[in-house]
C-alpha positions in Angstrom: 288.6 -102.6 41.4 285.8 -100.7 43.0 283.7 -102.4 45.7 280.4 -101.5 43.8 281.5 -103.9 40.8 282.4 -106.3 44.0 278.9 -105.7 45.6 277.0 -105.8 42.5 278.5 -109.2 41.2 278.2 -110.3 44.5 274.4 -109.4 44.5 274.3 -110.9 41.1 275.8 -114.6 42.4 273.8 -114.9 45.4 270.8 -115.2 43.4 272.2 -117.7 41.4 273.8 -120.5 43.8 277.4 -118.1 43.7 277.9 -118.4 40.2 278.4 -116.5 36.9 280.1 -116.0 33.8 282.7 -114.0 31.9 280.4 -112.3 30.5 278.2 -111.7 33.7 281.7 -110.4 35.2 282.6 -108.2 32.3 279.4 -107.2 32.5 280.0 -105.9 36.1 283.1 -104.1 34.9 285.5 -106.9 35.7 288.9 -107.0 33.4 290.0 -110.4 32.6 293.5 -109.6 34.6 291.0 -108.7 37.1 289.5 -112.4 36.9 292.7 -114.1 36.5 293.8 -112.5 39.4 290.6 -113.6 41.5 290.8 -117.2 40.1 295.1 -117.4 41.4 294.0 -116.0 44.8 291.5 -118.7 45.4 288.9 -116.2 45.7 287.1 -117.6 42.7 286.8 -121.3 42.0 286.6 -121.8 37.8 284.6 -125.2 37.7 284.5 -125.0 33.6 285.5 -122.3 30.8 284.1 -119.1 31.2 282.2 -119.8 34.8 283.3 -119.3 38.0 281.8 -119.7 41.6 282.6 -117.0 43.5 284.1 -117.3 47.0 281.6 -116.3 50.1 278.4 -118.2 48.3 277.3 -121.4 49.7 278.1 -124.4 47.5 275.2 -126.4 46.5 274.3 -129.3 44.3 271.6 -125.8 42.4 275.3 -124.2 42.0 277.1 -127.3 40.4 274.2 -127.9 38.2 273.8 -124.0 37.3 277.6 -123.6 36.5 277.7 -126.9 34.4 274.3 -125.8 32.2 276.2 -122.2 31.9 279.3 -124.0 30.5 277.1 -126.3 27.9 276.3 -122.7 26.1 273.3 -122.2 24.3 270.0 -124.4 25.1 271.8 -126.7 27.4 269.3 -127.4 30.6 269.4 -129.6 33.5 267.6 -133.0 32.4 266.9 -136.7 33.2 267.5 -137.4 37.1 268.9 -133.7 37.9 265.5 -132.1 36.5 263.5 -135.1 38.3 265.2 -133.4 41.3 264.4 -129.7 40.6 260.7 -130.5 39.9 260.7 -132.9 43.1 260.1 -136.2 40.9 260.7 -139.6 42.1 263.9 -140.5 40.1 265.4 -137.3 41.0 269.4 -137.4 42.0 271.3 -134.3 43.3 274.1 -136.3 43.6 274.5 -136.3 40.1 275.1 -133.3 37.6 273.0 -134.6 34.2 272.3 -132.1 31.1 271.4 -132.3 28.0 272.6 -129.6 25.3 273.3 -129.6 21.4 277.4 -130.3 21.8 279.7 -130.0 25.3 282.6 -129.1 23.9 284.0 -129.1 27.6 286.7 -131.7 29.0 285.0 -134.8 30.9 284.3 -134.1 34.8 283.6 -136.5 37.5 279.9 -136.3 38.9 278.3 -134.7 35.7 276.4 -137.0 33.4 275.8 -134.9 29.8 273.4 -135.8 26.7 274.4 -134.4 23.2 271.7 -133.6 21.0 269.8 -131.6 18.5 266.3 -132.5 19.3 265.8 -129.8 22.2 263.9 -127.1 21.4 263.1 -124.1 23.5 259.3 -125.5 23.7 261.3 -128.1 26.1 263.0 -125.8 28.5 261.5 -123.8 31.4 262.9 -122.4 34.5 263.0 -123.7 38.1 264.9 -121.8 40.7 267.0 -119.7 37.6 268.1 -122.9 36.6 267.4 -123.8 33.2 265.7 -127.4 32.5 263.6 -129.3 30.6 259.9 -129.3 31.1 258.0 -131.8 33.2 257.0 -133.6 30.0 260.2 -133.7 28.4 261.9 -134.7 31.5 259.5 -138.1 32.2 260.1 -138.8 28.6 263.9 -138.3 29.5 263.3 -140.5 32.3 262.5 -143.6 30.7 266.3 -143.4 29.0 267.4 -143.8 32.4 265.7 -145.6 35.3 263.4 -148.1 36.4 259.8 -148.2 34.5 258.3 -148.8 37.9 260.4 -145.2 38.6 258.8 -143.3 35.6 255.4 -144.7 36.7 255.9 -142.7 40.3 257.0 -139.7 38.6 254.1 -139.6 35.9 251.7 -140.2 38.9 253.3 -137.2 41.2 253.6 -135.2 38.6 249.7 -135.4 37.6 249.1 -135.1 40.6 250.3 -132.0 41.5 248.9 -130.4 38.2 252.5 -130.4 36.2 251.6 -132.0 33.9 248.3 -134.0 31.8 248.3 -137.0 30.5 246.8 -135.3 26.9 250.4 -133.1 27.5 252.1 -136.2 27.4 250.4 -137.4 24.7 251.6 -134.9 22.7 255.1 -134.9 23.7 255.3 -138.5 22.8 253.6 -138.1 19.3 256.4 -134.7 18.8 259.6 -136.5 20.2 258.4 -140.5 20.6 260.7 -140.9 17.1 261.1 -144.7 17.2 264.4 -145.5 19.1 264.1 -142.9 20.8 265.2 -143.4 24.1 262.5 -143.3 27.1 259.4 -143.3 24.6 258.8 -146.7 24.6 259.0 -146.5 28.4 256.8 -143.5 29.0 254.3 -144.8 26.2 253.9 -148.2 28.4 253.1 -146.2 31.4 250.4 -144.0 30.1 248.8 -147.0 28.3 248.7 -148.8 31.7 247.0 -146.1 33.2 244.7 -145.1 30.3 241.0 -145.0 31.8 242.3 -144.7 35.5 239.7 -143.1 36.8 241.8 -141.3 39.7 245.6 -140.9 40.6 247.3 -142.3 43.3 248.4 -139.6 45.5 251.9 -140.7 47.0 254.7 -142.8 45.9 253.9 -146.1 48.1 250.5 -145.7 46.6 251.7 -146.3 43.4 253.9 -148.8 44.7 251.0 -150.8 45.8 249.4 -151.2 42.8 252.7 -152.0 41.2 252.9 -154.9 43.6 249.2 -155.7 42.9 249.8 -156.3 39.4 253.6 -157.9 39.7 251.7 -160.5 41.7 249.2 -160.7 38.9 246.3 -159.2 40.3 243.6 -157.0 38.0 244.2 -153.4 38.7 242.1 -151.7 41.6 240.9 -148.1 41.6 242.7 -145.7 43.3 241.5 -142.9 46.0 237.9 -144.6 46.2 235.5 -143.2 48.0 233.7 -145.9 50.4 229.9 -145.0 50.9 227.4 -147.0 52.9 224.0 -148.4 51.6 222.5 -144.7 51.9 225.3 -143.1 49.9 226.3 -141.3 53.0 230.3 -141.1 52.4 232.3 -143.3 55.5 235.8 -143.3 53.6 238.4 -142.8 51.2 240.7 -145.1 50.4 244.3 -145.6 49.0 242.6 -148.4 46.5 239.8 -150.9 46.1 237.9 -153.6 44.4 234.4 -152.6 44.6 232.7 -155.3 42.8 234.2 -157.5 46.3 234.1 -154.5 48.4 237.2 -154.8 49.6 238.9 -151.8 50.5 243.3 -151.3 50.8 244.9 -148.5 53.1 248.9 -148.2 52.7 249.8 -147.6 56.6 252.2 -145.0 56.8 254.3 -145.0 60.1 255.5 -141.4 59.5 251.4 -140.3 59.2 249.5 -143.0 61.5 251.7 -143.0 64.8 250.3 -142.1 67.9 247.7 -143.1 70.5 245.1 -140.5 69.0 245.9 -141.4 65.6 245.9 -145.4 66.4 242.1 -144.7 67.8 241.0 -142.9 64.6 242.4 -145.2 62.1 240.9 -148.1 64.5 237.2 -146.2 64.1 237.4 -145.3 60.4 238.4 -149.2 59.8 235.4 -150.0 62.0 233.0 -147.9 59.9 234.5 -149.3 56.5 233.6 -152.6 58.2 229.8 -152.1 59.2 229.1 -150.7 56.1 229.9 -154.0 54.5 233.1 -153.7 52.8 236.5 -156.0 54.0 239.5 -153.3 54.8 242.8 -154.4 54.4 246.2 -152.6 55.4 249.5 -152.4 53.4 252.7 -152.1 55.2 255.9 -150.5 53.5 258.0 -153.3 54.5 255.5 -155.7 53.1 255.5 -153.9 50.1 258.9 -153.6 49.7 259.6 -157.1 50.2 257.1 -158.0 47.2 253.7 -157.9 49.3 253.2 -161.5 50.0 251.3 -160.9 53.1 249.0 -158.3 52.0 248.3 -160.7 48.6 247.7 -163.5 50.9 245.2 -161.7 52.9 243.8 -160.3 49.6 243.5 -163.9 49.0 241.7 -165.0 51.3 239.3 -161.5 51.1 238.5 -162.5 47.4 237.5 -166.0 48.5 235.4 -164.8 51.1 233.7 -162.1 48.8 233.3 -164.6 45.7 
């Protein structure tokens, strides 16, 4: 066999997690003898029919998910929780191999979850890291099928808010796919309905998680990423949310971003401004918020008494 079919396949595999196919190996000149020989020696590893990882590569959760969408054949992609993970989604596993395609004809395997189906058209497939997967829009639909809708509220929130997708996108996804019974529609069709006249979006997960909490504990929605400004207009503060007919204004206290003597004095003057220019700040914890924010609605509470 000569070392620049070796070099080239190995070229080849290293772009794409240390897999490829038969046909990527013929391709490269290999025979199948060739392969079978590879596969005895331990040299190659042969995951599924007709895809092999190829020995020096380093394994990775990309590889197992590349090799499995290569086995499903033609317009089978990455989806639900493994293409939350490739677009960085809340929801996203990488523990779990999950793809949809039109028919896996392939024997059942530990770890990898797959979808059979006929409504996937190429319109729903892109390309993230070589990896083929659904789109944005078509995976938060997917989404729905499969976790929390308090999950697929995070991800429709991070993913507007990094510019994958609109909420007119979605829109039309849901009026091309949202079939009735179809899985995840009703789910993703709640969320945007929630947030329909939202007139910002909340920029992090615990964000979101706080107005989650606000409105499991039956409060009216407040705006998100509000911009505090005192009686001059002169801007003193944005915040993570706020009710600005009370002026009461809601930070979610990060430990990972507000530790630190010099930090600790800087939140401690921005609070002090949000004070003097007549609004009441309050502070959400993650551990509060995780635990069903009873102290942060009690001292809402009491804020909204003193305001009313």
């Amino acid at each position: 066999m000569a070392n620049a079919n070796r070099r080239a396949l190995a070229s080849f595999s290293a772009r794409h997690f240390g897999v490829a196919t038969l046909a990527h190996a013929r391709s490269f000149g290999f025979t199948e003898r060739q392969i079978e020989e590879l596969v005895a020696s331990g040299q190659w590893e042969h995951p599924y029919e007709q895809v092999y990882l190829i020995a020096g590569a380093p394994r990775s959760w990309q590889g197992n998910l590349l090799a499995a969408c290569w086995a499903g054949g033609f317009r089978a992609a990455a989806s639900h929780r493994s293409a939350a993970a490739l677009h960085r989604l809340p929801g996203g596993r990488r523990s779990l191999v999950e793809l949809t395609c039109p028919r896996w004809r392939r024997a059942r395997h530990d770890g990898v979850r797959v979808h059979e189906t006929n409504a996937i058209d190429i319109v729903d497939l892109t390309y993230v890291d070589a990896i083929p997967v659904s789109t944005p829009e078509r995976t938060l639909l997917d989404l729905g099928a499969v976790c929390h809708e308090s999950v697929v509220e995070m991800a429709v929130d991070s993913a507007e808010n990094r510019g994958l997708v609109t909420v007119s996108g979605l829109r039309r996804a849901l009026q091309r796919l949202g079939r009735p019974g179809r899985n995840g529609a009703g789910v993703l069709r709640r969320v945007l309905d929630q947030q329909y006249g939202r007139p910002a979006v909340p920029e992090s997960e615990m964000e979101t998680m706080l107005l989650q909490v606000l409105r499991r504990n039956g409060l009216p929605e407040p705006v998100p990423q509000y911009e505090v400004r005192d009686a001059c207009g002169a801007f003193i503060a944005r915040v993570d949310a706020a009710y600005p007919d009370l002026r009461i204004a809601i930070d979610y206290d990060s430990v990972k971003h507000h530790s630190g003597r010099k930090q600790l004095i800087v939140d401690s003057e921005r609070r002090n401004r949000i004070w003097a220019a007549g609004w009441f700040p309050l502070t959400a914890t993650v551990v509060d918020l995780k635990a069903g924010g009873v102290v942060l609605c009690g001292a809402l509470a009491g804020a909204r008494r003193r305001a009313s």
